[in-house]
N, C-alpha and C positions, 0 to 999 in steps of 0.2 A: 661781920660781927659774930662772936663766939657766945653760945648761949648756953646756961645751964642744962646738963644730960637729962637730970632728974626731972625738969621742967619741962623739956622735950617727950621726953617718954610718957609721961600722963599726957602729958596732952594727946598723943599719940592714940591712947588707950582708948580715952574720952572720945575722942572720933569716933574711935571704931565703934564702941559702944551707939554712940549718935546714930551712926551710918545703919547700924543693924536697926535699930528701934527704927529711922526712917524705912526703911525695907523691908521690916519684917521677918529679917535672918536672925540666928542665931550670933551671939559674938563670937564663934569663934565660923562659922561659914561665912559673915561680913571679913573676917579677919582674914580668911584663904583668898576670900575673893580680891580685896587689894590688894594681897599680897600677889596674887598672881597677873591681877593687870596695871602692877605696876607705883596704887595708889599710895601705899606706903613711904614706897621712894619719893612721892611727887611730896606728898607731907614733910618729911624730912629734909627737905633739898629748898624747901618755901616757907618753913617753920614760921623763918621770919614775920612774912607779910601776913600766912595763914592765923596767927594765933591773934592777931589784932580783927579779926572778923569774926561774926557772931558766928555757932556751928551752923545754923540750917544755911549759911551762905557756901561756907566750905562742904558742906554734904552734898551740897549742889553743883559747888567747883567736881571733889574729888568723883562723881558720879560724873559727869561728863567728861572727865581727862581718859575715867577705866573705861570707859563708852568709847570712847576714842582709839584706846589699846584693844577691843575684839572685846569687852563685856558687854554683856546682854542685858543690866538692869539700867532700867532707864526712869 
């Protein structure tokens, strides 16, 4: 299924934002930190099912997937 860019991308953003206020980081050190273990991609690649769950479910998905890739917040 092919999904709106625009729609993808906030949403994308909106995580990251989630992810940092869950954590505690900064948005843009949340935003290294997926980027670098990966979680980004894993959002973009599961858009689909992702955006149909509340966020605190996916900050808890994408927090164990980067846990899984060598990141250290748990």
């Amino acid at each position: 299924m092919e999904f709106n860019v625009k729609d993808k991308v906030e949403y994308i953003i909106v995580l990251v934002n989630e992810f940092a206020r869950a954590h505690k980081l900064s948005d843009s050190q949340a935003y290294r930190y997926l980027e670098r273990f990966k979680g980004i991609d894993f959002i973009d690649k599961n858009y689909g099912i992702a955006h149909t769950q509340s966020f605190n479910d996916v900050v808890k998905d994408i927090t164990e997937f980067c846990r899984r890739q060598g990141g250290a917040i748990a």
